[in-house]
N, C-alpha and C positions, 0 to 999 in steps of 0.2 A: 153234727155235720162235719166237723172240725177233724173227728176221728175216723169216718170214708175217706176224709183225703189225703190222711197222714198216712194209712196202709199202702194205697198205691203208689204214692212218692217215698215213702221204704222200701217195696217191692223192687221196685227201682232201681234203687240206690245199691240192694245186697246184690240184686244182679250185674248190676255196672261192675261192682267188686271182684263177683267172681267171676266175669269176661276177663277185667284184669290179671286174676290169677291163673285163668288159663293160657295168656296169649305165648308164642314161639319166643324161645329164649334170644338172645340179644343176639346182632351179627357177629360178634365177637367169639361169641362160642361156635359157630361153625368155622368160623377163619382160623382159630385154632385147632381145630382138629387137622383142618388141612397142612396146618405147619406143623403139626406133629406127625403126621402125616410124612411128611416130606423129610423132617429130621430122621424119623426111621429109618429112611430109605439111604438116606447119608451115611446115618449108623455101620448099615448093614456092607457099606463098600469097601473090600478088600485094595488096599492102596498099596498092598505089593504084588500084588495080581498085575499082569499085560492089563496095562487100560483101565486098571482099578485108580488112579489118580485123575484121565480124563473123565471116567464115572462120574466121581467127587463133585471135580468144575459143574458137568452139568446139574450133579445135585444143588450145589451151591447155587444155583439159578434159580430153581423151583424154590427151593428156601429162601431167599430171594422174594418173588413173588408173593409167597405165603406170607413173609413176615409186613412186608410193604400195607397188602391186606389186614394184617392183624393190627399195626399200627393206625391206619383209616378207623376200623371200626372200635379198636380199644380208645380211640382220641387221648385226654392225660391222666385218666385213671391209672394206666401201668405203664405211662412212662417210663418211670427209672429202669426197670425189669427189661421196657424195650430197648433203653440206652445202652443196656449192660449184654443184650443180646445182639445188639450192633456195633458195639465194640468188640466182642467175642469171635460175631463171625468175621468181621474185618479179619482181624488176625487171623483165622481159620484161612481165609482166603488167599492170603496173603502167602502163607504155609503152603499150600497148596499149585501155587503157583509156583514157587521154589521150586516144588519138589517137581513139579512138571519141564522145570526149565533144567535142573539137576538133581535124578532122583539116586540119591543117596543114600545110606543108613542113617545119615544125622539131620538130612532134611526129611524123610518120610517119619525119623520120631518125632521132629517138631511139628506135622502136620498132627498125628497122635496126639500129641500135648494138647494143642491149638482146639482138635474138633471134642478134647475131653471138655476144658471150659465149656466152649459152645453146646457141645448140648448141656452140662450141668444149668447154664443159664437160658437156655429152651423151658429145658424141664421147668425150670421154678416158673417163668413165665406161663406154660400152658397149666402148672398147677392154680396159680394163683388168678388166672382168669377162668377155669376152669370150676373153682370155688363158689364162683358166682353166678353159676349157669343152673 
């Protein structure tokens, strides 16, 4: 009798398991996609273009956004990685504004500099939450 009830309370049990294993990956992987997302779209702005710097700014909003989100859902799992991607785009921002107030040859490469960090430390971030999706 003992062994009728042990089948169905393992029956159970494997299924509970694999509901587990099937469930939709953590919010942090789709908030990431969106800030990679977004970083692309940064990427791809020519900042010596007419209005390729006001581009920027408004990139830097949506990245913005995205990251805020990514922060919420990654909580302090990747902290340091989002530390390092908000001190990155600070400075991007920061460049960016220069170069909007005086666009220059010496403030349009420092915004160049500025948006190289920033996505170098996007990237790591969307790698490494990305790893665990």
């Amino acid at each position: 009798m003992k062994r009728s009830i042990a089948l169905p309370v393992m029956g159970l049990a494997v299924s509970l398991i694999l509901v587990g294993c099937g469930e939709d990956d953590p919010a942090v992987c789709s908030s990431v996609d969106s800030l990679k997302s977004s970083v692309d779209d940064v990427k791809d702005v020519d900042v010596t273009a007419d209005g390729g710097v006001a581009s920027l700014k408004d990139g830097f909003e949506a990245v913005q956004t995205d990251l805020t989100t990514v922060r919420e859902d990654a909580k302090a799992e990747f902290a340091d990685q989002i530390a390092a991607v908000e001190t990155s785009y600070a400075a991007a921002q920061v460049s960016a504004e220069a170069a909007v107030a005086a666009p220059t040859a010496g403030t349009l490469s420092a915004v160049g500099t500025a948006l190289t960090t920033f996505v170098g430390d996007i990237e790591t971030l969307v790698d490494d939450i990305q790893a665990t999706c």
